[in-house]
N, CA, C and O atoms as a CHARMM CRD file, in Angstrom:
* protein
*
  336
    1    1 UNK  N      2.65700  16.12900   3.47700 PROA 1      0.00000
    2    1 UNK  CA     2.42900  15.01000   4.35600 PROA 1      0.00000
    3    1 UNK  C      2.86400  13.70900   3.68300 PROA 1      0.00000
    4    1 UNK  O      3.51100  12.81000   4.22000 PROA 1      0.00000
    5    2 UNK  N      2.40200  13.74500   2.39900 PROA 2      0.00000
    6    2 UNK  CA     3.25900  12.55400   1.69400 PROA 2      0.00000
    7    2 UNK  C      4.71400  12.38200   1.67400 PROA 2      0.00000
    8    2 UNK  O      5.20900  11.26800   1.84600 PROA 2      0.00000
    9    3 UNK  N      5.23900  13.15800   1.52300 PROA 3      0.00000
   10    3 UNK  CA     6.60400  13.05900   1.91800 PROA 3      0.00000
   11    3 UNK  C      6.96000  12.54500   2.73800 PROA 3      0.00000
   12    3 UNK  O      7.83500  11.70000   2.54800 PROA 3      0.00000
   13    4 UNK  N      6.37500  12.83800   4.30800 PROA 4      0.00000
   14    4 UNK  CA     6.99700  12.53600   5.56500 PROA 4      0.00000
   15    4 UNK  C      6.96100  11.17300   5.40800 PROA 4      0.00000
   16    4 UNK  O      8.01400  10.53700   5.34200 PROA 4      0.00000
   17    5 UNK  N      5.44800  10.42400   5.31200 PROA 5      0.00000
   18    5 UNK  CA     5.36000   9.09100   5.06300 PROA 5      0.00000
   19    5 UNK  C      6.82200   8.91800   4.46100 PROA 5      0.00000
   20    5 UNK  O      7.83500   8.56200   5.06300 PROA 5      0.00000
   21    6 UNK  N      6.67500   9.26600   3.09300 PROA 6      0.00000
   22    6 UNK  CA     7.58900   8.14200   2.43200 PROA 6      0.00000
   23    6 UNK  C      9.28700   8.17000   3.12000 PROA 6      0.00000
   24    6 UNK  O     10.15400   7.36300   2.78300 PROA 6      0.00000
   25    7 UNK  N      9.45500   9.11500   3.97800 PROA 7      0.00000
   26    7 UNK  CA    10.45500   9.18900   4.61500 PROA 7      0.00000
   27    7 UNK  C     10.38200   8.05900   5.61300 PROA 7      0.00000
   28    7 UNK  O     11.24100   7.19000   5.76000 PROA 7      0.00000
   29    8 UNK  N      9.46300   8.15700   6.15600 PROA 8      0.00000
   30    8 UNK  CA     8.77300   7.40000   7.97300 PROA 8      0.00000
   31    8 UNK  C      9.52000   5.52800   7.16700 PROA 8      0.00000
   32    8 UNK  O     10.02000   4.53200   7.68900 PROA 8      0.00000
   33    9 UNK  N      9.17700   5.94000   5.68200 PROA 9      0.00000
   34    9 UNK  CA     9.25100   4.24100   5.21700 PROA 9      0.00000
   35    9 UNK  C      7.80600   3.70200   4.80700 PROA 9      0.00000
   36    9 UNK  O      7.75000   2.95300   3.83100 PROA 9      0.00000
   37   10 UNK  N      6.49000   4.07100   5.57000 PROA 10     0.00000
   38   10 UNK  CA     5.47100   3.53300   5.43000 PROA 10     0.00000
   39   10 UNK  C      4.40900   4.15500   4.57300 PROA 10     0.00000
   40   10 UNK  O      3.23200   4.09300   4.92800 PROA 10     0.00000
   41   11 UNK  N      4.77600   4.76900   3.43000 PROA 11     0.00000
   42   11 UNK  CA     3.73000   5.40200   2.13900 PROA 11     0.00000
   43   11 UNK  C      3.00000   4.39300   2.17800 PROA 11     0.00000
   44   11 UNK  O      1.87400   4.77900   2.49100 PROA 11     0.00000
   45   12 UNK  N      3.02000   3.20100   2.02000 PROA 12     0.00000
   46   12 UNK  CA     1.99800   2.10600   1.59200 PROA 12     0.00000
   47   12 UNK  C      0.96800   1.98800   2.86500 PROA 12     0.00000
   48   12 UNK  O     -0.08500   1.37000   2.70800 PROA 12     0.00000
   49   13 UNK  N      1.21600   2.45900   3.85100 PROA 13     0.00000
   50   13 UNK  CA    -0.00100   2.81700   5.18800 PROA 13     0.00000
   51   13 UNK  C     -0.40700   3.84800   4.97000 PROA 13     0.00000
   52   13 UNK  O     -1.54500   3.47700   5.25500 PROA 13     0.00000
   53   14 UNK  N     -0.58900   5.16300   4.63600 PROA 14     0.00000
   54   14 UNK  CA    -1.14400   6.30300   4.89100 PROA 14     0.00000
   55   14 UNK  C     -2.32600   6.34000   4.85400 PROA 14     0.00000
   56   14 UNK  O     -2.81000   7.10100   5.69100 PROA 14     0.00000
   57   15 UNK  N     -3.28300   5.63700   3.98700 PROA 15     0.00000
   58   15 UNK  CA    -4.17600   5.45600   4.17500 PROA 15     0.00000
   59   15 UNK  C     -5.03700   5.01900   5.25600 PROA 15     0.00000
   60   15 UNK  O     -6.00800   5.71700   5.55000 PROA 15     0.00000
   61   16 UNK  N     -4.79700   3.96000   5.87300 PROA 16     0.00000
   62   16 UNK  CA    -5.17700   3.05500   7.01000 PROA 16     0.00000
   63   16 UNK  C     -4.66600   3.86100   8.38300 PROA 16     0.00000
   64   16 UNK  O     -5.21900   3.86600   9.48300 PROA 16     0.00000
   65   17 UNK  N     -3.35700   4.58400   7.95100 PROA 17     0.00000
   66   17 UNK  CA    -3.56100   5.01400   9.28900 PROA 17     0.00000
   67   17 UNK  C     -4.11500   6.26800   9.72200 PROA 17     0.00000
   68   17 UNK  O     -4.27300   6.64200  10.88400 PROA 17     0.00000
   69   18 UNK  N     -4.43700   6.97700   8.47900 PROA 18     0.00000
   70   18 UNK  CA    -5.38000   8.09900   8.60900 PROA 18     0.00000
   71   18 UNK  C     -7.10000   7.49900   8.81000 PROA 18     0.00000
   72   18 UNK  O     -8.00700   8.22700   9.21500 PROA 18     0.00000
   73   19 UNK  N     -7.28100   6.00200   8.42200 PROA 19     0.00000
   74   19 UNK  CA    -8.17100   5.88600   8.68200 PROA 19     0.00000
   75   19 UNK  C     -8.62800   5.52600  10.22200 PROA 19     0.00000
   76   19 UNK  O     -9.71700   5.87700  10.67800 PROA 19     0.00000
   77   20 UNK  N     -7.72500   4.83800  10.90100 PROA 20     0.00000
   78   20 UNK  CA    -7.12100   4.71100  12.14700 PROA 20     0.00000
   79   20 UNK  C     -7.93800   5.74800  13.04800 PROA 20     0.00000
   80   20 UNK  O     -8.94900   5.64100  13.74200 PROA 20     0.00000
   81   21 UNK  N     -7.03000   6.84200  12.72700 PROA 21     0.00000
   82   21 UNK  CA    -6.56900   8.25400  13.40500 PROA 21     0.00000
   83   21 UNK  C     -8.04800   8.57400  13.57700 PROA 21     0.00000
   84   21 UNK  O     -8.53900   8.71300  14.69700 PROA 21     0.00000
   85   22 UNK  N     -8.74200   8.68800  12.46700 PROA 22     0.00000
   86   22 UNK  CA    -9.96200   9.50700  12.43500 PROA 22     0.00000
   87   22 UNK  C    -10.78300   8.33800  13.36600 PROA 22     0.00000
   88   22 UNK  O    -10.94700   8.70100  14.53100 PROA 22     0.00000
   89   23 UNK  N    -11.29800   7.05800  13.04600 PROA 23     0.00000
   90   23 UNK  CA   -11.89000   5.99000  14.40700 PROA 23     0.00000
   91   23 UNK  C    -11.57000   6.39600  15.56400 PROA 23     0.00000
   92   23 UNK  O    -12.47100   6.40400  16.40200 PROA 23     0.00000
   93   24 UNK  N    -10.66100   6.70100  15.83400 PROA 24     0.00000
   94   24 UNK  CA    -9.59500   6.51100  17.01900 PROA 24     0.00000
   95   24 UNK  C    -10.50500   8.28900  17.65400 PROA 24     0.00000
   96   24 UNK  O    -11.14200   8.45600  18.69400 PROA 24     0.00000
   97   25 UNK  N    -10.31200   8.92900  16.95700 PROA 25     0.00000
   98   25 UNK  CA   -11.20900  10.37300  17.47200 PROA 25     0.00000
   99   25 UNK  C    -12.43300  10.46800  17.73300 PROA 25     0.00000
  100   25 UNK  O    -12.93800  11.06500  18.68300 PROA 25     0.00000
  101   26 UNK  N    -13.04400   9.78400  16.75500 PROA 26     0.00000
  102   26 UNK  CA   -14.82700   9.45500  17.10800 PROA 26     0.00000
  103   26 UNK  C    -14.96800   8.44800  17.96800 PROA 26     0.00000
  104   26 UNK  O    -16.00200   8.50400  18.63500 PROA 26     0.00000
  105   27 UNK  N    -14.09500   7.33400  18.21500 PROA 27     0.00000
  106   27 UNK  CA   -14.53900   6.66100  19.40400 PROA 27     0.00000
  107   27 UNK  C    -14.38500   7.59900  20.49100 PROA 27     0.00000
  108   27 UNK  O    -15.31500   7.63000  21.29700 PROA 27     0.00000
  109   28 UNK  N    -13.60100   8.21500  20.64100 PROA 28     0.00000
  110   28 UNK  CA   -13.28400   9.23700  21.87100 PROA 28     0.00000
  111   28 UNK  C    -14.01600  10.03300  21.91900 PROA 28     0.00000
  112   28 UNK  O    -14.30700  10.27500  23.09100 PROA 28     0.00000
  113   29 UNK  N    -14.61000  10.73300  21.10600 PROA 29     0.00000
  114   29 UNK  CA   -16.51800  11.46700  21.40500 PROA 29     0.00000
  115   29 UNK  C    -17.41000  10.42800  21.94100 PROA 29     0.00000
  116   29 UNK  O    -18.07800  10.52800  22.96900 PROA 29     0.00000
  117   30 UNK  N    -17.33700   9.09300  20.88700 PROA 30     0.00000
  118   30 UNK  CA   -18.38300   8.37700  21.70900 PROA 30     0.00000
  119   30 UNK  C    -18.37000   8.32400  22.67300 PROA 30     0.00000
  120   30 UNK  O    -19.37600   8.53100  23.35100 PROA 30     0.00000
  121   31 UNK  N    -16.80200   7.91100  23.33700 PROA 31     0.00000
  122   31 UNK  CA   -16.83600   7.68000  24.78600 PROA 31     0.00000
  123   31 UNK  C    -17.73300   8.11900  25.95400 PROA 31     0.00000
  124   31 UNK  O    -18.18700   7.49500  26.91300 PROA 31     0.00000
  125   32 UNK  N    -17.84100   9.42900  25.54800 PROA 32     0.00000
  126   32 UNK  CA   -18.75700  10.33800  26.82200 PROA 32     0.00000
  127   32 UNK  C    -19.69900   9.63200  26.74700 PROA 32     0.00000
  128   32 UNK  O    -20.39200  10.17600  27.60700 PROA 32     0.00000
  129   33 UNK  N    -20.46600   8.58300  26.27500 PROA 33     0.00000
  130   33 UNK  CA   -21.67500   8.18500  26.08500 PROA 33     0.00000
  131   33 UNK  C    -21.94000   6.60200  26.41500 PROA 33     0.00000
  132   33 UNK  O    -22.90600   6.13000  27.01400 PROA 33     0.00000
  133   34 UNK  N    -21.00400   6.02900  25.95300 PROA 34     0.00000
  134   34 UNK  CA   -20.44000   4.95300  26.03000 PROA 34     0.00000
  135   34 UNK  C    -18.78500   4.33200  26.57900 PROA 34     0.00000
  136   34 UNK  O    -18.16400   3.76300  25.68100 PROA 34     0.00000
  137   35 UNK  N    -18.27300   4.38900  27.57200 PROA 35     0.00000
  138   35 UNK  CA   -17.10900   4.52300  28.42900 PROA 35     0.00000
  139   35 UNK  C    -15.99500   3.92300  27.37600 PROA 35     0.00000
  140   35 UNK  O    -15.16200   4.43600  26.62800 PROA 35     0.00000
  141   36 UNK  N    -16.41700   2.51800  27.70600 PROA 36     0.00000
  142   36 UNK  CA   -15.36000   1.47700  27.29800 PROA 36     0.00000
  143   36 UNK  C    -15.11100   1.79200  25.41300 PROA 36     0.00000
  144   36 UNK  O    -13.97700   1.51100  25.02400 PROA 36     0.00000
  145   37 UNK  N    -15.83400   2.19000  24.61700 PROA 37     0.00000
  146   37 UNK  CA   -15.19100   2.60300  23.73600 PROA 37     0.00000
  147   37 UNK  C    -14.42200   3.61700  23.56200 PROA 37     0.00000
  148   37 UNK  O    -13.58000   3.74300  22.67300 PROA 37     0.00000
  149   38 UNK  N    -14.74700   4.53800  24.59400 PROA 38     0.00000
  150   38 UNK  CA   -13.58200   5.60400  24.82100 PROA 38     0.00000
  151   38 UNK  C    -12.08000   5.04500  24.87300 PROA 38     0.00000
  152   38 UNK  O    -11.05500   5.11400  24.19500 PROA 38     0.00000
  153   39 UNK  N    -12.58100   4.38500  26.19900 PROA 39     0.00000
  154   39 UNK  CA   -11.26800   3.80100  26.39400 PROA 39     0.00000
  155   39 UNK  C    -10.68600   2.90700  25.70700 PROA 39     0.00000
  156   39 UNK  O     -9.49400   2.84500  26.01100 PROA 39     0.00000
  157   40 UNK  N    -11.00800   2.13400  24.86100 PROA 40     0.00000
  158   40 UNK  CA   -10.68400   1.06600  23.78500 PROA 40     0.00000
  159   40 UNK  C    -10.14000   2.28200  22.47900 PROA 40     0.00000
  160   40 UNK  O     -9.00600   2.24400  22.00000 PROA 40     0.00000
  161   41 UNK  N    -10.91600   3.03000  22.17600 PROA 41     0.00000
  162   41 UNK  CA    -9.69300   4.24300  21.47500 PROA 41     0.00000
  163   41 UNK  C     -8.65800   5.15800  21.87400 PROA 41     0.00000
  164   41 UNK  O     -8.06100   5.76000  20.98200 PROA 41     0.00000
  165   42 UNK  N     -8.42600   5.30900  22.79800 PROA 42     0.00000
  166   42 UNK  CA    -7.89300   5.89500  23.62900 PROA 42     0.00000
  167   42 UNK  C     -6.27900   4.94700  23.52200 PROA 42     0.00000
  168   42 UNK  O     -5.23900   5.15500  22.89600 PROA 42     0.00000
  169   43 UNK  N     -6.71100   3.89500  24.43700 PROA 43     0.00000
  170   43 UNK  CA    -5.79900   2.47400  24.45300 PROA 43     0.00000
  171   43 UNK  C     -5.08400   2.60800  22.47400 PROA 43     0.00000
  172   43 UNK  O     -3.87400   2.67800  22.26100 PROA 43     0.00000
  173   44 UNK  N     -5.83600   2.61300  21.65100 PROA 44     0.00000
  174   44 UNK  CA    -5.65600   2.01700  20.70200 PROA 44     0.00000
  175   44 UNK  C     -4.55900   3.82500  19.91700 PROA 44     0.00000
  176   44 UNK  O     -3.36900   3.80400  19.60200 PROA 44     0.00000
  177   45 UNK  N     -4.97200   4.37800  19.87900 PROA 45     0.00000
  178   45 UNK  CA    -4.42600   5.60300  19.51200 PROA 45     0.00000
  179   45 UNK  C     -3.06200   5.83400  20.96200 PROA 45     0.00000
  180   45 UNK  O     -2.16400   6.57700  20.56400 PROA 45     0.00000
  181   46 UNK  N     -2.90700   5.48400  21.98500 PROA 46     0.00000
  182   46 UNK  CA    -1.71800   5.51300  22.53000 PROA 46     0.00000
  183   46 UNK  C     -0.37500   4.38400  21.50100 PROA 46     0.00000
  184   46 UNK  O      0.77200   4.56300  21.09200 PROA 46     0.00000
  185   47 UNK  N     -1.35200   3.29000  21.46200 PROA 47     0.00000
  186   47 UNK  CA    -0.27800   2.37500  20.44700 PROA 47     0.00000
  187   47 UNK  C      0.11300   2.49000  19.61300 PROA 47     0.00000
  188   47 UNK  O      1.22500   2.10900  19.24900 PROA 47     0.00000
  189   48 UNK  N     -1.14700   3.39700  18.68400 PROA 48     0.00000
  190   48 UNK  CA    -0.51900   4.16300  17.35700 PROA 48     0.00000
  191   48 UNK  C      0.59000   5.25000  17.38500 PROA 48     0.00000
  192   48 UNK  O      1.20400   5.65100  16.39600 PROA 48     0.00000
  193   49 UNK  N      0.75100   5.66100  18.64300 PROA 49     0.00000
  194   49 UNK  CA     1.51200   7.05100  18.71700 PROA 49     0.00000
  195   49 UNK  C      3.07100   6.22300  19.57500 PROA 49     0.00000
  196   49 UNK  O      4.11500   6.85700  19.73600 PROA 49     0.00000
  197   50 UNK  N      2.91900   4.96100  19.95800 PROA 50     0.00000
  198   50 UNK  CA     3.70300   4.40000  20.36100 PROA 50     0.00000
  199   50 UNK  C      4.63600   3.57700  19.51900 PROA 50     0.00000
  200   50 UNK  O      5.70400   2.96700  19.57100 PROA 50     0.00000
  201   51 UNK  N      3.41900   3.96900  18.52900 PROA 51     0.00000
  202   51 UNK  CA     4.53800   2.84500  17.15900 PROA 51     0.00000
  203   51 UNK  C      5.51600   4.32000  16.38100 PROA 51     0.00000
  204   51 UNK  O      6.61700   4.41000  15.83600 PROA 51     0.00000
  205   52 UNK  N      4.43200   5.26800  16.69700 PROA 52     0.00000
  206   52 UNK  CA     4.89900   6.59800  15.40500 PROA 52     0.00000
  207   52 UNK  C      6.59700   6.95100  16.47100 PROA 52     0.00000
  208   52 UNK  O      7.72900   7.25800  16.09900 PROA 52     0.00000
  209   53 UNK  N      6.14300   6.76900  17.52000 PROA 53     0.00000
  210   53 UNK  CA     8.04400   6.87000  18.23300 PROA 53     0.00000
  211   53 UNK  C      8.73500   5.88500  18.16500 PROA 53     0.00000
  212   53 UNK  O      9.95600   6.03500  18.20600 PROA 53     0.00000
  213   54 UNK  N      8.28000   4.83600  18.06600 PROA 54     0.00000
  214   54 UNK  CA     9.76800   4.00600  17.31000 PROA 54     0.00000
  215   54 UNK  C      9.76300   3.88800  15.74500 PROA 54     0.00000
  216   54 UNK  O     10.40000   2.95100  15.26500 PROA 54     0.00000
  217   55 UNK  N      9.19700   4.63100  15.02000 PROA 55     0.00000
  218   55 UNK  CA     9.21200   4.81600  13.98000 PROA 55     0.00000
  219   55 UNK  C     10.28100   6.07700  13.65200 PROA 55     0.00000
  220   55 UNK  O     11.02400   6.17000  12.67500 PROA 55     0.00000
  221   56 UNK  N     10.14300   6.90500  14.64000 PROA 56     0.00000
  222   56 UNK  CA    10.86000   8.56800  14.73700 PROA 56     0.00000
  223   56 UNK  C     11.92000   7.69700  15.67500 PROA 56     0.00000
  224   56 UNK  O     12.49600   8.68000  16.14000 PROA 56     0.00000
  225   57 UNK  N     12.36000   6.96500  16.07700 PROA 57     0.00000
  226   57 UNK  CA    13.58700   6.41100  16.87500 PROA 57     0.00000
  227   57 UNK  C     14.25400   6.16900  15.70700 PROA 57     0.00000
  228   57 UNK  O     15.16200   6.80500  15.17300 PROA 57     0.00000
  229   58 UNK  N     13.47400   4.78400  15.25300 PROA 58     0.00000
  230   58 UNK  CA    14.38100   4.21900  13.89900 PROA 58     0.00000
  231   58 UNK  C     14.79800   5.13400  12.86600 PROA 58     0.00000
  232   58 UNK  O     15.88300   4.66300  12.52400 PROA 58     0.00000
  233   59 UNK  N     14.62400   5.98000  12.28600 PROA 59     0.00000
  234   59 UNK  CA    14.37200   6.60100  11.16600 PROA 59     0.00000
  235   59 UNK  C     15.52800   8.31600  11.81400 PROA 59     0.00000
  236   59 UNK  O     15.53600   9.33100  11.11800 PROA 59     0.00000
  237   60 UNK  N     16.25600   8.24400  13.02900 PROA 60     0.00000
  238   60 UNK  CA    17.10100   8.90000  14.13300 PROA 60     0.00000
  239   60 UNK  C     16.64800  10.62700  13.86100 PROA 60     0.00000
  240   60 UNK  O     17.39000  11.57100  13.59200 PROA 60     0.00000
  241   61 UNK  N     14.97600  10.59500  14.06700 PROA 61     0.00000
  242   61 UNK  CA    14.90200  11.91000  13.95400 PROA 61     0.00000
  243   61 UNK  C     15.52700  12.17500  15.35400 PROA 61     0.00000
  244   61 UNK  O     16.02600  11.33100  16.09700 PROA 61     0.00000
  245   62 UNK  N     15.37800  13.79300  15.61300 PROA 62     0.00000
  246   62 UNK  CA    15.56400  14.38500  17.13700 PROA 62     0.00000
  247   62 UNK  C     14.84800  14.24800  18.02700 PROA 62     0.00000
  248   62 UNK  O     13.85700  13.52000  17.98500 PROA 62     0.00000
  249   63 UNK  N     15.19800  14.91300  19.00200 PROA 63     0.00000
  250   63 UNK  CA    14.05400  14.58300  20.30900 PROA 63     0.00000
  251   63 UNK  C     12.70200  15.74200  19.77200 PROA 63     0.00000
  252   63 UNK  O     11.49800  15.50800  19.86800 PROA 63     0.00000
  253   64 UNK  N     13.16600  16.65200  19.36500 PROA 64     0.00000
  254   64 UNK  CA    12.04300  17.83100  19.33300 PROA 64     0.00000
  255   64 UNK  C     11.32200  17.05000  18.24400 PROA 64     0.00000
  256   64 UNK  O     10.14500  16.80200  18.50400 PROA 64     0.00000
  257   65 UNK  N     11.79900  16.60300  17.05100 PROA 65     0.00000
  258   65 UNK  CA    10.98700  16.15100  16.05000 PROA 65     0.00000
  259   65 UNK  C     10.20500  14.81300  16.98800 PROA 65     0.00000
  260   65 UNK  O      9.04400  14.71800  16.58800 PROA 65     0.00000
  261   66 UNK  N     10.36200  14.26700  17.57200 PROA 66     0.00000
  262   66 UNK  CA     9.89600  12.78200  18.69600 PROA 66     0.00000
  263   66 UNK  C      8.65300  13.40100  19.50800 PROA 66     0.00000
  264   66 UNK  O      7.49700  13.00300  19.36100 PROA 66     0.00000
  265   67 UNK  N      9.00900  14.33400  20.30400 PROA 67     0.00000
  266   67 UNK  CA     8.12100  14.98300  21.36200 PROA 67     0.00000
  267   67 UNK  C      6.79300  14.92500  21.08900 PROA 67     0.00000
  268   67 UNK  O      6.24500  14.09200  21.81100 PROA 67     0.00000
  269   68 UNK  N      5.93000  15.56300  20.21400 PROA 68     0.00000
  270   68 UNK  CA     4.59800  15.61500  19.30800 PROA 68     0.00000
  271   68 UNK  C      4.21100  14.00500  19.71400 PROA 68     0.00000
  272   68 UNK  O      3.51700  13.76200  20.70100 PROA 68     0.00000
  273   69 UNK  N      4.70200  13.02700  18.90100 PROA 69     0.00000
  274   69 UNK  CA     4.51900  12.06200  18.88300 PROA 69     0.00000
  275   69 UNK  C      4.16800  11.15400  20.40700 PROA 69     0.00000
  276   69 UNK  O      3.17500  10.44500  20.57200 PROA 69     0.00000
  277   70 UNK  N      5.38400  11.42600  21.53200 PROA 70     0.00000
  278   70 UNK  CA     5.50100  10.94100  22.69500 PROA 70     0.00000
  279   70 UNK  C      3.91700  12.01400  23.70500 PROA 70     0.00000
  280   70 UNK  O      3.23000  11.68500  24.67200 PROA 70     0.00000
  281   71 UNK  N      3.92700  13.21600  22.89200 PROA 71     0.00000
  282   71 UNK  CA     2.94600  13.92200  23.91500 PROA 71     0.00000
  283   71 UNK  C      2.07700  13.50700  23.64800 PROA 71     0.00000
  284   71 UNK  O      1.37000  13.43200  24.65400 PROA 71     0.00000
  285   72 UNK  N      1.48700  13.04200  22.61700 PROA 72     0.00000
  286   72 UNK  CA     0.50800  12.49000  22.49800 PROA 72     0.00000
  287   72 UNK  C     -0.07400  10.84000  22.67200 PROA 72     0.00000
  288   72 UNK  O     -1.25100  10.49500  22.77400 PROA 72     0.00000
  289   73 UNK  N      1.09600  10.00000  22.66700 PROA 73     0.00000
  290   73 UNK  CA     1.32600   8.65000  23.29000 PROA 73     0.00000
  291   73 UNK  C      1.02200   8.96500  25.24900 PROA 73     0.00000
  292   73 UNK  O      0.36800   8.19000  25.94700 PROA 73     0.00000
  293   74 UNK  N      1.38700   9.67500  25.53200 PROA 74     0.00000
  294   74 UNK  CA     1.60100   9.96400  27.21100 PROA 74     0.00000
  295   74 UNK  C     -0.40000  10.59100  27.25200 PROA 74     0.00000
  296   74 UNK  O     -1.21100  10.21900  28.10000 PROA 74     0.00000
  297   75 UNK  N     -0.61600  11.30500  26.39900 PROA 75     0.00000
  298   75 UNK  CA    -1.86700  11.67800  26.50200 PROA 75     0.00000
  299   75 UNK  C     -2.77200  10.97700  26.54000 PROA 75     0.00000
  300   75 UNK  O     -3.50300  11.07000  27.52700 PROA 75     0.00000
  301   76 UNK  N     -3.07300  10.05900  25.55800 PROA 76     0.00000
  302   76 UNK  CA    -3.80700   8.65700  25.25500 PROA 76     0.00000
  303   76 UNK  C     -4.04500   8.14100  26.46300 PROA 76     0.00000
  304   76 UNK  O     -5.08800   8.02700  27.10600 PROA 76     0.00000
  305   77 UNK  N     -2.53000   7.73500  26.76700 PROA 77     0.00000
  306   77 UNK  CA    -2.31500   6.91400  27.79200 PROA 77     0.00000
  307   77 UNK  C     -3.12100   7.33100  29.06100 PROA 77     0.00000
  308   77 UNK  O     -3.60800   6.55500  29.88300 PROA 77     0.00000
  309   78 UNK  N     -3.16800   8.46600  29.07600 PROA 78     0.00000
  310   78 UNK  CA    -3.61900   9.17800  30.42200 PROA 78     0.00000
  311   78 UNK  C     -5.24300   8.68900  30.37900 PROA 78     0.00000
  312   78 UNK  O     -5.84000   8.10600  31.28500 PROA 78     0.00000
  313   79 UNK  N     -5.69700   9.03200  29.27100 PROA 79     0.00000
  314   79 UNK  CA    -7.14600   9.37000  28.57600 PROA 79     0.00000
  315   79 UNK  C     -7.86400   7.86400  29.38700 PROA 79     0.00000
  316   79 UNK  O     -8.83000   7.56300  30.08800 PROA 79     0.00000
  317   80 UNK  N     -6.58600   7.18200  28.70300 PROA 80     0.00000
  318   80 UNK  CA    -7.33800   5.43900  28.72000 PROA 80     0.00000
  319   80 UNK  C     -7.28500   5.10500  30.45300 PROA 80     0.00000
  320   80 UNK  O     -7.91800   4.06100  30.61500 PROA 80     0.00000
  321   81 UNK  N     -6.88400   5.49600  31.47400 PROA 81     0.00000
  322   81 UNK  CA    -6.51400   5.02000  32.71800 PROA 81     0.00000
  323   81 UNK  C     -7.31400   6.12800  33.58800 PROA 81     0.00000
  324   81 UNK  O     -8.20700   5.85500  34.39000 PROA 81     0.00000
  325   82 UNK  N     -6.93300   7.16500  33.35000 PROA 82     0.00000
  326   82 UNK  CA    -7.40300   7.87300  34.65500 PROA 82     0.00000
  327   82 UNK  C     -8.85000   8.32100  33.94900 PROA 82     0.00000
  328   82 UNK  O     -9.76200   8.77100  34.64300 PROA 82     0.00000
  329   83 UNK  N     -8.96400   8.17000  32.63300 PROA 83     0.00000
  330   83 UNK  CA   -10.74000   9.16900  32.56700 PROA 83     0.00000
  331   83 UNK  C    -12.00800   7.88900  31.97100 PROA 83     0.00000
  332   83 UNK  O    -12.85900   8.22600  31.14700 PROA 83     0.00000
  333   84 UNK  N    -11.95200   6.53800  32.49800 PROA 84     0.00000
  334   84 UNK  CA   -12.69400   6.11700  32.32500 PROA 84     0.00000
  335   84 UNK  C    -13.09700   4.54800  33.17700 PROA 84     0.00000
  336   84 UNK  O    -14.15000   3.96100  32.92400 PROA 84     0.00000
């Protein structure tokens, strides 16, 4: 996984954005309990996955290597609009 970073360009984030990632999941449990933080992680983890594809744009991976990234940007997205 270190590798990829230092490929992506951004080794000096891995940290933060694994710390990110993991917020970004527990707000989305909270959610069931509490809406709007759902959706405020939800929102916030679509952007992260929106940055990780122009990150996989810039950097001219493929579409298959992109996809992961975009399915899960399109997922978010969904999460944050239609389920709360």
């Amino acid at each position: 996984m270190r590798d990829e970073y230092e490929r992506y360009g951004i080794d000096q984030l891995r940290g933060l954005i694994g710390v990110l990632q993991i917020l970004g999941a527990a707000g989305l449990v909270v959610g069931f309990y509490m809406p709007w933080i759902g959706q405020f992680s939800a929102v916030g983890l679509a952007a992260m996955m929106l940055c990780g594809v122009g990150v996989r744009i810039k950097i001219k991976d493929t579409i298959v290597q992109t996809i992961p990234a975009f399915a899960y940007m399109v997922l978010n997205g969904y999460i944050a609009l239609a389920c709360y």
